[in-house]
Every structure is written in C-alpha cells, then in structure tokens.
C-alpha positions in Angstrom: 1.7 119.8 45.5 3.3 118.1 48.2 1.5 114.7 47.3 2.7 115.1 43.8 6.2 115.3 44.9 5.9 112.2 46.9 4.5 110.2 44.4 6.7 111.3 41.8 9.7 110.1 44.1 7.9 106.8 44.8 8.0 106.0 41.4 11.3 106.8 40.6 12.5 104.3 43.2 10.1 101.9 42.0 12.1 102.3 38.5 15.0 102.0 40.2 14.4 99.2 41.5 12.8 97.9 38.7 15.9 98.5 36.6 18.3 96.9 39.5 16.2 93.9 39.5 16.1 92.9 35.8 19.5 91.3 34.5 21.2 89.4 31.7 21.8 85.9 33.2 25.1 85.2 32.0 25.7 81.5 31.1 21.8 81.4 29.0 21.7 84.9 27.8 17.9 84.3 30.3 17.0 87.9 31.2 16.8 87.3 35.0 14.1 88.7 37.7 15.1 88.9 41.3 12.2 88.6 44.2 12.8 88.7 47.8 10.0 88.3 50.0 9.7 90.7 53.2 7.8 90.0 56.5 6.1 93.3 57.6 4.1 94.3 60.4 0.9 91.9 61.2 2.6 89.0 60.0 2.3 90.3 56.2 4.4 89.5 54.0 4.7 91.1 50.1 7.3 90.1 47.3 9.5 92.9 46.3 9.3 94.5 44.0 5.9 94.6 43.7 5.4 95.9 40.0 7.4 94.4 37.4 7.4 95.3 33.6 9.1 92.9 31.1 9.1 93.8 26.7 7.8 90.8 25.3 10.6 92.1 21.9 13.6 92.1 24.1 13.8 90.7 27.8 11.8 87.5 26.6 13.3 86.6 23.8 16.3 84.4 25.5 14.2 83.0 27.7 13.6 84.5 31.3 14.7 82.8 35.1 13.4 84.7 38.4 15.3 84.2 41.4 13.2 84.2 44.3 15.1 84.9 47.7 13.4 84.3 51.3 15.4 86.0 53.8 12.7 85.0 56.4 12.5 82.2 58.9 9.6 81.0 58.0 8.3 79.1 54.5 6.7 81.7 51.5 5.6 80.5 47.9 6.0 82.4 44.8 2.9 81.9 42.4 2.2 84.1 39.6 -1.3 83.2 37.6 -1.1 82.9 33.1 2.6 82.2 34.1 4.4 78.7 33.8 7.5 77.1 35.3 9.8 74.9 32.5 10.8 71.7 34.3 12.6 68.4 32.7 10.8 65.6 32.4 12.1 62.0 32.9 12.3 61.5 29.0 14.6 64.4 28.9 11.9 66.9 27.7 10.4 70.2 29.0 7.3 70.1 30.3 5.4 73.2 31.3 3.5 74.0 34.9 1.6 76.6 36.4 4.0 78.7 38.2 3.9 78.2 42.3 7.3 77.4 44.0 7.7 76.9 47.6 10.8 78.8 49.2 12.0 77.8 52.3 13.6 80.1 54.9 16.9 81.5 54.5 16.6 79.9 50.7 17.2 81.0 47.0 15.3 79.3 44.2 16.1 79.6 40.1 12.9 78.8 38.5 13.4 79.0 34.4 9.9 80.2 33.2 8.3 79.2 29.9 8.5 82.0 26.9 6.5 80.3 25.0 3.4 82.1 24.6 4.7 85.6 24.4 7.1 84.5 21.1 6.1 85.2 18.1 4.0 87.4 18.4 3.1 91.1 17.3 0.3 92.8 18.6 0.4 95.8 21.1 -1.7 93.8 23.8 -0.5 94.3 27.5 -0.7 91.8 29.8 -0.7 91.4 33.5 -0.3 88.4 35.8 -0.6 89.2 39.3 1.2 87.0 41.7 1.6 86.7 45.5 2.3 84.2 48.6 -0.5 81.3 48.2 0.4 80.0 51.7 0.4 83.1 53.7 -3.4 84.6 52.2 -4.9 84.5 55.3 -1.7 86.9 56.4 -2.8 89.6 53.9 0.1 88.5 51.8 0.2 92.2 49.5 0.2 90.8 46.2 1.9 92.4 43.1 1.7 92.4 39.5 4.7 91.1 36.2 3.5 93.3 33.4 4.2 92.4 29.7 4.4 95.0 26.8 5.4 94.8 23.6 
C-alpha cells in the first residue's frame, strides 16, 4: 500500500511538472517545451523532465520551440531520434535536420522543431521519440522519452 502511495505521488509531480513545462510561446503562438539538463551523482547527467507528452490536435498545430537550459559547467547535447530541428537556409528557406543541439555551460538554446509530419493527420497512433545526451553516453546519460497522442 505504501508503494502505491509513492508512486501515485511520483506521478502527480511528474504531471506537474509536465504541465509547468509546456507553454504558449507568445510572439509565434509555438507551444514551447522547456529542458534543463542536471548533473547527478557518478557524473550522470538526465534532461528534465524526463517524460513528455504533446496532442498532435492542439500543442502542434502552431508549430512547437523547446528551450533547452544547461545550468552545468560543462557541455551536454540535446538529441531526440524521428524528431527534426527547422533551420533557414541561405536561400531564405527552411530546411529540416535530425534533431541534436549542442548546449554549452551556463547556456539557453531555442531550437524551432519541424511539425511537419504530425499535420494532417488523423489516426489514433502514438508515438515516442526517446531522446538523451549523445556526448555524455559513456556517463550513463538517463535518457527520456516526448510522447505524441492524438
């Protein structure tokens, strides 16, 4: 009983923080994702939060930015794989890259990610895209997961 209890509170934080996290940007109408990376014991580091969940009908629909903060002093990258960063090209178009962004200590980087293959469409499919800290694997970098729904 006491287990249930504890996990039960566990997730209500994790909501909470969940909720606290996602945002209306407000010069794009961009639904906007803060991460901030935190150095634990072992040098480990994870991105919080850990377990994100976006509705591809509402949150995506205006386009989405995360905002990745590194408190540290040291160097962490943000990668998340299926997802991809928008970035201008020298034409004046938008071209579209896997998403993995370096942020250096003490640093806060706005990286506008590409709705483009969640528009449009209608089925109930979920789907996850785990990301994590590429540089710092052989740290045990705690990886975590962007979940979309419908």
């Amino acid at each position: 009983m006491r287990r249930r209890g504890s996990a039960l509170l566990m997730n209500g934080v994790a909501t909470v923080a969940l909720v606290g996290t996602l945002s209306v940007g407000h010069s794009t109408g961009a639904a906007e994702l803060h991460f901030a990376v935190e150095e634990v014991e072992g040098k480990r580091a994870l991105w919080m939060p850990q377990e994100v969940v976006l509705h591809r009908s509402t949150e995506l629909v205006d386009g989405l930015v995360f905002v990745l903060e590194n408190p540290t002093d040291r160097t962490h990258a943000f990668a998340a794989y299926g997802l991809f960063e928008e970035v201008a090209t020298a034409g004046g178009g938008v071209a579209r890259k896997p998403l993995r962004v370096n942020v250096t200590s003490e640093d806060t980087v706005r990286v506008q990610i590409s709705t483009a293959q969640f528009l449009g469409r209608t089925d109930a499919e979920i789907e996850e895209f785990p990301f994590f800290c590429p540089l710092h694997r052989g740290d045990a970098h705690v990886g975590g997961t962007i979940r979309v729904i419908p």
